[in-house]
N, C-alpha and C positions, 0 to 999 in steps of 0.2 A: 081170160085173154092170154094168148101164146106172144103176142110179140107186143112193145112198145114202142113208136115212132116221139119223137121230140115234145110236140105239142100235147101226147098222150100223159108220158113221162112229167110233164112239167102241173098238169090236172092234176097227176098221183099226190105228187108230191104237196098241192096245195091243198090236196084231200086233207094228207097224213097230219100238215101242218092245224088244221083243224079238230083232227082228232087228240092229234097230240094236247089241245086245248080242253077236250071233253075227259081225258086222260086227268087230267092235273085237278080236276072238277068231282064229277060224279062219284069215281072209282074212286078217289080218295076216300069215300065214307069210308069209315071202319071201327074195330069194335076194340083194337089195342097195338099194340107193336108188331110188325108182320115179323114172317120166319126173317133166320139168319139171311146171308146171301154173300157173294162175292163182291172184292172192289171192284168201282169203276174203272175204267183202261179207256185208253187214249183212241184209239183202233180197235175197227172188229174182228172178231180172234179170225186165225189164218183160216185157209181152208184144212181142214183134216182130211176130209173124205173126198174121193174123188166123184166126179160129178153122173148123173146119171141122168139118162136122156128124156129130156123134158115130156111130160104128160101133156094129153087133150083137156081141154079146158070142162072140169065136170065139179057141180057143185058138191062142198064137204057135208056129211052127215054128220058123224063123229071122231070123238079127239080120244085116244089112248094113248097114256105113258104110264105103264105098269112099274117102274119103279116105284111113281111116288103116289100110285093106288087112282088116276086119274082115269074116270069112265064116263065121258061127258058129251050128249048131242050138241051139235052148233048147230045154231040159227045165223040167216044172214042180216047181217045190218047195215042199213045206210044210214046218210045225214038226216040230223032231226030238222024242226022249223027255225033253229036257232042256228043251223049250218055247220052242228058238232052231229059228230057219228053217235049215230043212236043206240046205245048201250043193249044190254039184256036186258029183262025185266027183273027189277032188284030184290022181286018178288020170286024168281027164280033164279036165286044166283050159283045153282048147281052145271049151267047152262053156257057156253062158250059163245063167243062172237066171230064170225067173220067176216071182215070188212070185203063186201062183196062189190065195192065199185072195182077192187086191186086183183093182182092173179088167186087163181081159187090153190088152192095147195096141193104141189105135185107138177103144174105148168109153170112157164118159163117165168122170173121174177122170186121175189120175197113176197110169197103170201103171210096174210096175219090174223090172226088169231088173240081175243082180248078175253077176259075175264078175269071175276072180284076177286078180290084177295080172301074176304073175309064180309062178316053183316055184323049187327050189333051182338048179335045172339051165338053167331056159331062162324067154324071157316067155309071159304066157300070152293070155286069150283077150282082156282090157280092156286092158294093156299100153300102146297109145297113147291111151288115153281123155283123160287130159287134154292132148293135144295137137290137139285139135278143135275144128274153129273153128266160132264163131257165124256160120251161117247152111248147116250140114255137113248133105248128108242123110243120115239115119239110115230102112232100110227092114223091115221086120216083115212079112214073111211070113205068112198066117194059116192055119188047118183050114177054113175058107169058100170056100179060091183068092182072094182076095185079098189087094193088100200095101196095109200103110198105109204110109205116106208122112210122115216126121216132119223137121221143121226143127230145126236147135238154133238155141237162143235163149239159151245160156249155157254157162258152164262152172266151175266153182267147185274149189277144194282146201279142204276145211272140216276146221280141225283136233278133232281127238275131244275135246276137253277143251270144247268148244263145240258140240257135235254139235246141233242142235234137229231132232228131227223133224219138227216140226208145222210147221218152216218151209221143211223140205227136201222135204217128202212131203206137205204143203196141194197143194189144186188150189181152184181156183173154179168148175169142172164141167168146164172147156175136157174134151176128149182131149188129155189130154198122154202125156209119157214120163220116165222116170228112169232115167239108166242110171249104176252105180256100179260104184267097184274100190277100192282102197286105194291109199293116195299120201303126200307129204310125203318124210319119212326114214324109212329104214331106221335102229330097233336092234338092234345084231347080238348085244345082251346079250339084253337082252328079245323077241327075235324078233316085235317087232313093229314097224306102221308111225305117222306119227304123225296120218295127217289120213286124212280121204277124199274120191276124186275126186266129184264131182259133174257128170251131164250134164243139161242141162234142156233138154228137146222137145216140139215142140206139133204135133198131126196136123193135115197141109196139105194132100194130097189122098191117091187112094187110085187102085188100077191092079186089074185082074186078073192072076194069078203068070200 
């Protein structure tokens, strides 16, 4: 989707607020303490990069960020029967999500992008996420042949007692990106984690695969 009207907008958002629910749930499993990360902040970090001209709406294949060794297909997912976005299968959690009712990555919007932290056994596909540094590229593969081309501009550990979406998942039209996993602490009573990573990306140019 290239553009967002009111009523579209206001869907998004009770999308996200649901996923945001399936977030605090599922994805929590995990198998011990996730990596380090940065503090949370009040505000999404500024824009660094300047903006580049929004893409045709084409579905994501795969997710590359060769700093922190990430070579991963995404599948698209919707709502499950329970009205939470329907994860990856936890049976492959080398495997990315994206939330394919929102913009695909690369068009106009914060597209997003989820996956595990980690399984019982081993880490999984986001694992280093919050060890990426501002200014890491992040590349999207697309169904068109081309890649977008995404800069971070941030990186956040937001704990769930503070979660806002509309401040994690707002965009101002840029093409951006969101890419998330679970982070903070592990409780190993409660099998869950305490915060979530956050990555925040902005498309800066674009290649043919």
């Amino acid at each position: 989707m290239t553009t967002v009207n009111r009523r579209q907008g206001a869907a998004i958002v009770a999308g996200l607020v649901l996923f945001v629910a399936w977030l605090h749930g599922y994805v929590d499993f995990g198998a011990g303490a996730a990596p380090r990360g940065t503090p949370a902040r009040s505000d999404r970090p500024a824009h660094v990069y300047g903006a580049h001209v929004p893409l045709s709406t084409a579905r994501p294949l795969r997710v590359d960020i060769p700093s922190i060794g990430v070579h991963a297909p995404i599948v698209a997912r919707g709502l499950d029967s329970a009205g939470g976005v329907d994860p990856p299968p936890y049976t492959t959690p080398e495997v990315a999500g994206w939330w394919g009712a929102g913009p695909a990555p690369g068009a106009k919007g914060a597209a997003l992008l989820v996956g595990h932290v980690d399984t019982p056994t081993r880490p999984a596909v986001f694992y280093g996420l919050s060890s990426v540094a501002r200014g890491a590229l992040v590349e999207v593969t697309r169904s068109d042949g081309t890649v977008a081309e995404f800069m971070v501009e941030g990186v956040e550990v937001v704990d769930k007692a503070g979660f806002r979406a509309d401040r994690v998942y707002g965009s101002d039209g840029r093409p951006e990106l969101r890419l998330i996993t679970c982070g903070g602490t592990f409780d190993r009573v409660k099998r869950e984690y305490s915060a979530n990573v956050v990555v925040f990306a902005a498309l800066t140019g674009t290649r043919l695969a």
